[in-house]
FIKOLZA-1660 file (N, C-alpha, C; in steps of 0.1 Angstrom, whole numbers, plus 5000, padded with zeros to 4 digits):
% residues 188
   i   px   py   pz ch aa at
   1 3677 8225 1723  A  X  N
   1 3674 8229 1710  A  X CA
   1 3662 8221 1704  A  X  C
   2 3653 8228 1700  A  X  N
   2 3638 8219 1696  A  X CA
   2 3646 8215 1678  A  X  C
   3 3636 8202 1680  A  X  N
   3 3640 8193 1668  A  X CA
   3 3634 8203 1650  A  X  C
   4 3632 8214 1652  A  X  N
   4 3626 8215 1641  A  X CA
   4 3643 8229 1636  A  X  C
   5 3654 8224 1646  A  X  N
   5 3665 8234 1641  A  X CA
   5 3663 8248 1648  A  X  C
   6 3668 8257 1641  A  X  N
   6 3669 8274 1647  A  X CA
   6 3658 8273 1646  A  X  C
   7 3651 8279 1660  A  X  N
   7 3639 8287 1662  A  X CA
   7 3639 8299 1657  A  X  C
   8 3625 8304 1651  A  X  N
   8 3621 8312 1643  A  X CA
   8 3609 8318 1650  A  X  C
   9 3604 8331 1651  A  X  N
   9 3590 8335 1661  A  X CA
   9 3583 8339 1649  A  X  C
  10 3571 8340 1656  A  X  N
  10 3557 8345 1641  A  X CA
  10 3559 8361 1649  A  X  C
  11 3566 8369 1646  A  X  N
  11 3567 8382 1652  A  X CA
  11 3556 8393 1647  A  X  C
  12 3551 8386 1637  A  X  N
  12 3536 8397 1630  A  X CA
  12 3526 8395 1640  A  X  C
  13 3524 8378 1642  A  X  N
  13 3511 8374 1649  A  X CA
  13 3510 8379 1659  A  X  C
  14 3524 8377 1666  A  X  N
  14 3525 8378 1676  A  X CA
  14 3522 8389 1685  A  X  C
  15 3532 8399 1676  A  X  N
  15 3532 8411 1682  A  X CA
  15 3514 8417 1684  A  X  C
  16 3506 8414 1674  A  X  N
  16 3493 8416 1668  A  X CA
  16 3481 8412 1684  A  X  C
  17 3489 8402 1687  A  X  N
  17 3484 8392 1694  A  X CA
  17 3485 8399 1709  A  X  C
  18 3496 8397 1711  A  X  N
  18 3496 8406 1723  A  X CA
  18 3490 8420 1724  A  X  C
  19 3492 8425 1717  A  X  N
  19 3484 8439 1719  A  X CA
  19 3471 8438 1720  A  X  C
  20 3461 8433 1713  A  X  N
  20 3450 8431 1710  A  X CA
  20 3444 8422 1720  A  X  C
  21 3452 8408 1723  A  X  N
  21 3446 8398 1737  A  X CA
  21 3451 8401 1749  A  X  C
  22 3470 8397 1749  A  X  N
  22 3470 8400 1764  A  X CA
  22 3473 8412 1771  A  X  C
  23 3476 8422 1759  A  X  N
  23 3478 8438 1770  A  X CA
  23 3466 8444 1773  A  X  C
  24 3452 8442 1770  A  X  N
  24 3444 8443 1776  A  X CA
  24 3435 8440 1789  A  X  C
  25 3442 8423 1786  A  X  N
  25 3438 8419 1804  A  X CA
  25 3442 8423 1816  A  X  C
  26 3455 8428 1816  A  X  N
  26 3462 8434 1830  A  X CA
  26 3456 8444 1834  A  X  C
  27 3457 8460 1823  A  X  N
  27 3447 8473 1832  A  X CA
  27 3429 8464 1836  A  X  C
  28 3426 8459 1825  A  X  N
  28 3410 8456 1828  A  X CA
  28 3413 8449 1845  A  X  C
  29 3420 8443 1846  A  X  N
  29 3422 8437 1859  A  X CA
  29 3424 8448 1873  A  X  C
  30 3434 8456 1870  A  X  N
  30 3438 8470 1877  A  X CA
  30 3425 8477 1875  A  X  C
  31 3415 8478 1861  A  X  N
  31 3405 8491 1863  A  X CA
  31 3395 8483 1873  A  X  C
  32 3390 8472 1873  A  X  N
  32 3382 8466 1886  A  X CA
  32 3386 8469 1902  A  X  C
  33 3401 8467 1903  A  X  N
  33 3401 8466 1919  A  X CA
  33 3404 8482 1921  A  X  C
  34 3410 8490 1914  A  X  N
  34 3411 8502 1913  A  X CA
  34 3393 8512 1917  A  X  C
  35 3386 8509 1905  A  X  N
  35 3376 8519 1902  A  X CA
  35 3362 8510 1906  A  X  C
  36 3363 8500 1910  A  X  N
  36 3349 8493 1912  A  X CA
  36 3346 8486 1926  A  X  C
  37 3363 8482 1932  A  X  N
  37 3362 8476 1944  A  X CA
  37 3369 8485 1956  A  X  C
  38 3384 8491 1956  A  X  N
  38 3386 8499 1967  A  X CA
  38 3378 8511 1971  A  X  C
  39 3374 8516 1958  A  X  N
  39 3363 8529 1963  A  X CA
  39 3354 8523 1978  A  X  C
  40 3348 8507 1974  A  X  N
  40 3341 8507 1981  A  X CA
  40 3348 8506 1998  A  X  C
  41 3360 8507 1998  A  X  N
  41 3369 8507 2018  A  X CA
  41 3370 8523 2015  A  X  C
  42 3369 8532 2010  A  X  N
  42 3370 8544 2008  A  X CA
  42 3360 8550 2019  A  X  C
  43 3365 8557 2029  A  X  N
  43 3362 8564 2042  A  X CA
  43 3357 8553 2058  A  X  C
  44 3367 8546 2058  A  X  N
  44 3367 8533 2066  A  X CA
  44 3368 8542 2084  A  X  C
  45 3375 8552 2080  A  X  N
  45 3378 8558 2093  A  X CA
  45 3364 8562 2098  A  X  C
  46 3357 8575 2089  A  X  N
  46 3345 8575 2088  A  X CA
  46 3337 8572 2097  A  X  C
  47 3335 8558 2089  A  X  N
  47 3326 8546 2097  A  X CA
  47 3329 8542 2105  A  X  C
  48 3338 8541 2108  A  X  N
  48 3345 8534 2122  A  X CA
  48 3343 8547 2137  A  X  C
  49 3338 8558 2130  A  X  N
  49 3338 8569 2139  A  X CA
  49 3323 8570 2140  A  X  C
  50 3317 8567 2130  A  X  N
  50 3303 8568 2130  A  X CA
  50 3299 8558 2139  A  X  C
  51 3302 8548 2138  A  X  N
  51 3299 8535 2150  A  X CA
  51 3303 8539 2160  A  X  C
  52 3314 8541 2164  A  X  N
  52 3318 8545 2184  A  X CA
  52 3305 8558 2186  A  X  C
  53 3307 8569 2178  A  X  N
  53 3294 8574 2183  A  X CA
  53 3285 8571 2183  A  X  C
  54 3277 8563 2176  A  X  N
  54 3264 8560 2174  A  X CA
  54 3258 8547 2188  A  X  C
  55 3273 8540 2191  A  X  N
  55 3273 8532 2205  A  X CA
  55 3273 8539 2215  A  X  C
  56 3284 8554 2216  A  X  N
  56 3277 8562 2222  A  X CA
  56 3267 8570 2227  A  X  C
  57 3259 8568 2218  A  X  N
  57 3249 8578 2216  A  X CA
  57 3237 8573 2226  A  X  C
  58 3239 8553 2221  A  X  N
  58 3235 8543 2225  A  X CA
  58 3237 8546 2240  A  X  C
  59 3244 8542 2243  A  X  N
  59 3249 8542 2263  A  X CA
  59 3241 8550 2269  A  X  C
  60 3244 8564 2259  A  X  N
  60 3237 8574 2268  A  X CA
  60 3224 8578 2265  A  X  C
  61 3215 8570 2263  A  X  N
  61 3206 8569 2255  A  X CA
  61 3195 8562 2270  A  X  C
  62 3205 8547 2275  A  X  N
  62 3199 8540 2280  A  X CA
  62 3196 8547 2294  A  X  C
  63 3186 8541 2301  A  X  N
  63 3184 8549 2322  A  X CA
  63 3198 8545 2327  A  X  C
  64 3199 8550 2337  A  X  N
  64 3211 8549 2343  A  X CA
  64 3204 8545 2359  A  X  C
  65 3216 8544 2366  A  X  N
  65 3213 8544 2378  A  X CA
  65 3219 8554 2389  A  X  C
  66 3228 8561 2382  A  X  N
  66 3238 8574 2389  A  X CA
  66 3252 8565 2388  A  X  C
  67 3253 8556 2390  A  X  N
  67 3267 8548 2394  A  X CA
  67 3274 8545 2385  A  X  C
  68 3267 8551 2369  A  X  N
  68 3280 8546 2357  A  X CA
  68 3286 8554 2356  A  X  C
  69 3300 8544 2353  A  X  N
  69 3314 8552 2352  A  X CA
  69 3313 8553 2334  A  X  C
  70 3313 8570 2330  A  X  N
  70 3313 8570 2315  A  X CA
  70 3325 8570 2307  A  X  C
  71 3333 8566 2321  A  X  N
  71 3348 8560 2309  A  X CA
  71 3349 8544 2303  A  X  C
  72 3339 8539 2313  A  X  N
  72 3331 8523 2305  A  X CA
  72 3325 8524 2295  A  X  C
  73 3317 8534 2291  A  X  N
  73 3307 8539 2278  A  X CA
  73 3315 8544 2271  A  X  C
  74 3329 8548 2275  A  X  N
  74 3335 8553 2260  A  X CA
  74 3347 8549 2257  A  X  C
  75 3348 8534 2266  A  X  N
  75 3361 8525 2261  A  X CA
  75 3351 8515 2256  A  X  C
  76 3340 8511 2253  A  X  N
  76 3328 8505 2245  A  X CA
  76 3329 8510 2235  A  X  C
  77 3321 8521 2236  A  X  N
  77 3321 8529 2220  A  X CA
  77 3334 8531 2214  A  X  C
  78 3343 8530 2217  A  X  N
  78 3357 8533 2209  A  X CA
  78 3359 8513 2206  A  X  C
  79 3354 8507 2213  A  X  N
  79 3360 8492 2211  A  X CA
  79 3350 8490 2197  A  X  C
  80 3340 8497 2198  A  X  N
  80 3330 8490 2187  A  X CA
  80 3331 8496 2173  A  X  C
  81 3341 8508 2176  A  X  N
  81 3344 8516 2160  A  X CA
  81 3356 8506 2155  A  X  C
  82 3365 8500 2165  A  X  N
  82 3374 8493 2166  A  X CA
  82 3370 8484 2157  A  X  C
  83 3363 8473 2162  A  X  N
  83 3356 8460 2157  A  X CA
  83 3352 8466 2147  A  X  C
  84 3348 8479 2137  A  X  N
  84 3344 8480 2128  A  X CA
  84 3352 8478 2117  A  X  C
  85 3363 8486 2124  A  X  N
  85 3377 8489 2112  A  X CA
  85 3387 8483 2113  A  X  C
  86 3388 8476 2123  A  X  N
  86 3401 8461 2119  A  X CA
  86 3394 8450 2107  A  X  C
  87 3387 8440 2110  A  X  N
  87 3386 8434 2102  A  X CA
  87 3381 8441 2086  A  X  C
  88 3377 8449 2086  A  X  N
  88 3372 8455 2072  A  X CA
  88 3388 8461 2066  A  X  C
  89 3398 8463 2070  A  X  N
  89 3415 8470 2066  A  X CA
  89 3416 8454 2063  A  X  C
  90 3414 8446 2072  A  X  N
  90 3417 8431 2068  A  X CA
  90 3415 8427 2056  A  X  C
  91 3402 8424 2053  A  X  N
  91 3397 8424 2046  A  X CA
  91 3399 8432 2030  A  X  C
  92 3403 8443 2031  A  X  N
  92 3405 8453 2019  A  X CA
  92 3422 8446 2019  A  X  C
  93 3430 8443 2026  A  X  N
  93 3445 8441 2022  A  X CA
  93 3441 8426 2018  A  X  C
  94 3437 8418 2022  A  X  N
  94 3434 8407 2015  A  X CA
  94 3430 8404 2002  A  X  C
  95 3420 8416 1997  A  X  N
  95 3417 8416 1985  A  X CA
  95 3428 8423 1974  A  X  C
  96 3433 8432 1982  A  X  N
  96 3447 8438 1973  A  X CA
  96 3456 8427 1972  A  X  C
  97 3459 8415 1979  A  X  N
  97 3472 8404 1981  A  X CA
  97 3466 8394 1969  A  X  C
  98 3453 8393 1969  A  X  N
  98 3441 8384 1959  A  X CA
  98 3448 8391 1944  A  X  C
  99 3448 8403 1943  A  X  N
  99 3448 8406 1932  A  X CA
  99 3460 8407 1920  A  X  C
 100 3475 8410 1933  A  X  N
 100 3486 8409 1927  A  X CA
 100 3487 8398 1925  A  X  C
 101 3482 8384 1930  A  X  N
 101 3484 8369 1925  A  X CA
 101 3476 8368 1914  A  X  C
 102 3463 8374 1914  A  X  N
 102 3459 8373 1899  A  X CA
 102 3465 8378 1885  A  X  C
 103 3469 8391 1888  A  X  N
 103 3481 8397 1881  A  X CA
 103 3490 8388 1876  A  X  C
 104 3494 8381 1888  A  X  N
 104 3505 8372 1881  A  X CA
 104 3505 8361 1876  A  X  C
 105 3489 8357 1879  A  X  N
 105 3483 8345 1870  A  X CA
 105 3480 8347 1861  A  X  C
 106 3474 8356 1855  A  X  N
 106 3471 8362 1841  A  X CA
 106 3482 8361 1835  A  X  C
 107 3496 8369 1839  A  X  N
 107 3509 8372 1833  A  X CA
 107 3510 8355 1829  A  X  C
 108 3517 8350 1838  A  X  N
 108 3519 8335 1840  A  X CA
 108 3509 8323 1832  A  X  C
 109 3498 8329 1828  A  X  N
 109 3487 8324 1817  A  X CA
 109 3493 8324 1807  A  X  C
 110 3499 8341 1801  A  X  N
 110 3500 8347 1790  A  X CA
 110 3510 8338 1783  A  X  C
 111 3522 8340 1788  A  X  N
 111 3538 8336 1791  A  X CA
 111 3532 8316 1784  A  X  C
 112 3525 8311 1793  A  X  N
 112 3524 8297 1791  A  X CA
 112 3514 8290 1776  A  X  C
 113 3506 8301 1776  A  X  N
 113 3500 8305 1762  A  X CA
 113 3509 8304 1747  A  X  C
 114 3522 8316 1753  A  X  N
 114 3526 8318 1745  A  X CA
 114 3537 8307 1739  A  X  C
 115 3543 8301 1751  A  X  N
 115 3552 8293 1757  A  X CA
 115 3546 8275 1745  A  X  C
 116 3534 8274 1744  A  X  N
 116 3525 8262 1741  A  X CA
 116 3525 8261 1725  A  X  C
 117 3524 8274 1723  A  X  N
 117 3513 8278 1708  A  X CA
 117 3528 8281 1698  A  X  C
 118 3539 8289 1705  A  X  N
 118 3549 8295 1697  A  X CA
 118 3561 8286 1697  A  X  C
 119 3565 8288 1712  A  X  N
 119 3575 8280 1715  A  X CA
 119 3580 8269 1713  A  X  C
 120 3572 8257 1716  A  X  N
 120 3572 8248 1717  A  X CA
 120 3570 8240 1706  A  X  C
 121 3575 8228 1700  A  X  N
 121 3571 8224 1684  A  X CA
 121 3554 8223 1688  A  X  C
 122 3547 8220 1673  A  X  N
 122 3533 8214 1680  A  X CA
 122 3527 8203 1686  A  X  C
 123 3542 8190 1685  A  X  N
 123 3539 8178 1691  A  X CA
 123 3545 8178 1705  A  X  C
 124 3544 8189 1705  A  X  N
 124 3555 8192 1723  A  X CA
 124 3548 8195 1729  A  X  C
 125 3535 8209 1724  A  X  N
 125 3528 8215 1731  A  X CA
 125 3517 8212 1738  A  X  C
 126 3517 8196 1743  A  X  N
 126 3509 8191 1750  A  X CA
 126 3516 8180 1765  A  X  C
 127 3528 8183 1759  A  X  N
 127 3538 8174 1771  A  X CA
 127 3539 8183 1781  A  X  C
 128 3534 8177 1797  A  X  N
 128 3536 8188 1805  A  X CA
 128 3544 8190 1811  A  X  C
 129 3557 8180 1812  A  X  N
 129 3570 8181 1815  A  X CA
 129 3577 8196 1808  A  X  C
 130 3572 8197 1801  A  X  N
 130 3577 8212 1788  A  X CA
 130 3569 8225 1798  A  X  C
 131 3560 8221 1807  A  X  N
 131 3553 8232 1808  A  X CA
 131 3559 8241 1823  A  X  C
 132 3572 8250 1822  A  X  N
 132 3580 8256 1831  A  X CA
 132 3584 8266 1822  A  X  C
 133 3585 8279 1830  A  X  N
 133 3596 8289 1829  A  X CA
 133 3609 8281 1826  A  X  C
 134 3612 8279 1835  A  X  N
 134 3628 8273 1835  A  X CA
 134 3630 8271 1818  A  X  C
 135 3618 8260 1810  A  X  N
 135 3620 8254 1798  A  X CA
 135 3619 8269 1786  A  X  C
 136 3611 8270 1792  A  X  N
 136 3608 8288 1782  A  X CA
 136 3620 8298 1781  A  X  C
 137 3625 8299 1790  A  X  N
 137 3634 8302 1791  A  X CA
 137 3647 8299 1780  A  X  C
 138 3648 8285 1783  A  X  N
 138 3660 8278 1775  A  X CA
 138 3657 8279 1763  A  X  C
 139 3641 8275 1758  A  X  N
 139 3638 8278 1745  A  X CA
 139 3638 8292 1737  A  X  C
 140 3641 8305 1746  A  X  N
 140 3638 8316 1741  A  X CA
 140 3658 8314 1738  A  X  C
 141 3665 8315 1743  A  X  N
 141 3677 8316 1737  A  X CA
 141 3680 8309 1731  A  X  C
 142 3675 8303 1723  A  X  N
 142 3677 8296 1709  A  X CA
 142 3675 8308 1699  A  X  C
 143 3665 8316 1702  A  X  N
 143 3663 8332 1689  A  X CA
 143 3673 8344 1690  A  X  C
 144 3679 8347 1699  A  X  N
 144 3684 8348 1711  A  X CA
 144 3677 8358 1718  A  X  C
 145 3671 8354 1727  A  X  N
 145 3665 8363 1739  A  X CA
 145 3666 8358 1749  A  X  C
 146 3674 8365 1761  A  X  N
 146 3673 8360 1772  A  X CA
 146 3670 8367 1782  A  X  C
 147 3658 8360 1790  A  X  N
 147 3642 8367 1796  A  X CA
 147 3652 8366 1815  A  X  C
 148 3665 8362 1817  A  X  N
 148 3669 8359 1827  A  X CA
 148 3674 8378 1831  A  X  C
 149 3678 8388 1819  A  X  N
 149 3684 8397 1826  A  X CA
 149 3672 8408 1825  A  X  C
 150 3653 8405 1825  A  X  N
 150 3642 8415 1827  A  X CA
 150 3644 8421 1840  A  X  C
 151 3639 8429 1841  A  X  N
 151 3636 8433 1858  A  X CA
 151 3629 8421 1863  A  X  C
 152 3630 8420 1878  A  X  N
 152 3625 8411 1890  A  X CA
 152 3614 8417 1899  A  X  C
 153 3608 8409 1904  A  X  N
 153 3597 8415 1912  A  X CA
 153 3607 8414 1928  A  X  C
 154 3614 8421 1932  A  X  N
 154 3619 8419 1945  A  X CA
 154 3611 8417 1957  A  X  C
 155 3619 8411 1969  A  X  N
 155 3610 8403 1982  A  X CA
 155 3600 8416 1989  A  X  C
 156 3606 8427 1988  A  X  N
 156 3603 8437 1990  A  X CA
 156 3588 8445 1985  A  X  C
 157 3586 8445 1970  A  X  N
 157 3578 8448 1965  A  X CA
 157 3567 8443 1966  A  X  C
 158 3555 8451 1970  A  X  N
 158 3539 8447 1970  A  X CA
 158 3529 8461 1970  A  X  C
 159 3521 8455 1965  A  X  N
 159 3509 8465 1968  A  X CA
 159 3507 8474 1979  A  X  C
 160 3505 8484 1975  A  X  N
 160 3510 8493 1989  A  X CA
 160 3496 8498 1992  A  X  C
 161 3488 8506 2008  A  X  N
 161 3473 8505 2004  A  X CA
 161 3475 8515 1994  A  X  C
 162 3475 8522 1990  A  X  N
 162 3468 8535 1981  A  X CA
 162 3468 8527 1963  A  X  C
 163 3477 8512 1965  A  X  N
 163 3471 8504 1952  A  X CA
 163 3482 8508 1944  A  X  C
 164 3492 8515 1945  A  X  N
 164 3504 8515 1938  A  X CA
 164 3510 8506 1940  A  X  C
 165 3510 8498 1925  A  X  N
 165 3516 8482 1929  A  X CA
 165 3514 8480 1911  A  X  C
 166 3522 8492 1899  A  X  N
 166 3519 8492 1885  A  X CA
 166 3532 8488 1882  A  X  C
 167 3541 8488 1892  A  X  N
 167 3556 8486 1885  A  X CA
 167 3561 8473 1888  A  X  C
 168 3548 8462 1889  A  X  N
 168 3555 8446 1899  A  X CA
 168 3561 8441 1883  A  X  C
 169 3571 8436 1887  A  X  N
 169 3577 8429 1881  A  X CA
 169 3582 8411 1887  A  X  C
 170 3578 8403 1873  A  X  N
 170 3587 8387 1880  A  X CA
 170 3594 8385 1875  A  X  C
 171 3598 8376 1887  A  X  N
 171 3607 8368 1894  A  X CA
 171 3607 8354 1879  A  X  C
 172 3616 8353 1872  A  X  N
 172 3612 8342 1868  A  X CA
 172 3618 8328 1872  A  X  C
 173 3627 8332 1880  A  X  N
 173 3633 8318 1887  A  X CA
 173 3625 8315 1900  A  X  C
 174 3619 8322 1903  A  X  N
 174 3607 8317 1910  A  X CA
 174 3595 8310 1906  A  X  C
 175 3592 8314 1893  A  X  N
 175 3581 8305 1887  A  X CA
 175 3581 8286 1888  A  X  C
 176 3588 8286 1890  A  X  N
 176 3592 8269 1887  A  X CA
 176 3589 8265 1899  A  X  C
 177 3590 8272 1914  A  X  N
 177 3590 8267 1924  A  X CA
 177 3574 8268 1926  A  X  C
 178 3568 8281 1925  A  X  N
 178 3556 8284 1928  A  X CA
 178 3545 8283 1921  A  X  C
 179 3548 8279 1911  A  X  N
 179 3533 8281 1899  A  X CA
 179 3529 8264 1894  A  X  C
 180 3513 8261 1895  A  X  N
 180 3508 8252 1896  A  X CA
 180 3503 8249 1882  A  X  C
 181 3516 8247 1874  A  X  N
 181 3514 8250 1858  A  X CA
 181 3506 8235 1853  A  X  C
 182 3508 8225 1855  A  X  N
 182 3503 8211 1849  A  X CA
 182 3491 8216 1853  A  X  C
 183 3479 8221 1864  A  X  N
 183 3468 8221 1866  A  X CA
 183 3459 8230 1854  A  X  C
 184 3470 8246 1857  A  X  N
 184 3464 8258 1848  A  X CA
 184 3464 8254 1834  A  X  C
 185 3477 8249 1830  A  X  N
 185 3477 8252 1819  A  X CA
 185 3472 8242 1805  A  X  C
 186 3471 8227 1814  A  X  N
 186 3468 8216 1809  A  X CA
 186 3453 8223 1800  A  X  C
 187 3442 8233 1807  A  X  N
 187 3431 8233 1793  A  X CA
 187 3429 8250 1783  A  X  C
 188 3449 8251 1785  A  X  N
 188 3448 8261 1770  A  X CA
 188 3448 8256 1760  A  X  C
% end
């Protein structure tokens, strides 16, 4: 129980607050990887077909001598559409894995924000021992709210390629193990 008695929330500011600061940063975050960055892996197959022929095209392009075998020229050309389109799927699922952590750092920003500014008395909101879910937690059931029965982000759930990944939900008993809160949040 914080020293200042029954907690009480600024539910005008608040509410005001969130709409206007932080429910804007999540889609802005989804309209970037959505409309500005996947477009660009958009016809990966394509190009990966355009390269084996075009190495084809190459092979048969060069003199011969009569003695090439053209199932060598077209396990080449298929290896080199290959080399085009593995590492680039790589690369595109790495940036979708990039983004749900940012998602959840933003969230996890928000949450710690609000956790600093509201929660916490104002001589607290600089102690970084205070700075956990776990503690947020305990302090919200003082109003009574208890953030332990929201939905979970299950082991299961992630970004899937086509980018449907709108219904993640956390884990908040995992925050305490995995979030590098004294570093992030020490300059809100």
């Amino acid at each position: 129980m914080s020293s200042r008695g029954k907690m009480s929330l600024n539910a005008h500011f608040w509410r005001r607050y969130f709409r206007t600061q932080f429910q804007p940063e999540l889609p802005a975050l989804t309209d970037v990887l959505e409309n500005r960055i996947l477009p660009s892996f958009a016809g990966l197959e394509q190009e990966a077909e355009k390269v084996s022929k075009d190495a084809w095209d190459a092979f048969m392009a060069m003199p011969g001598t009569g003695d090439e075998d053209f199932s060598d020229f077209a396990d080449e050309a298929e290896q080199a559409g290959v080399s085009h389109y593995v590492p680039l799927t790589g690369i595109r699922q790495g940036i979708l894995n990039f983004f749900a952590a940012a998602l959840f750092h933003c969230f996890e920003q928000q949450v710690m924000l609000f956790h600093r500014r509201e929660i916490l008395d104002p001589f607290e909101e600089n102690n970084e021992k205070l700075f956990s879910f776990n503690e947020f937690r305990t302090r919200l059931k003082e109003v009574p709210i208890d953030i332990s029965s929201f939905p979970r982000l299950g082991g299961n759930t992630r970004a899937s390629p086509s980018g449907e990944y709108r219904n993640l939900r956390v884990n908040f008993d995992q925050c305490d193990q995995s979030c590098s809160k004294t570093r992030i949040w020490r300059s809100i």
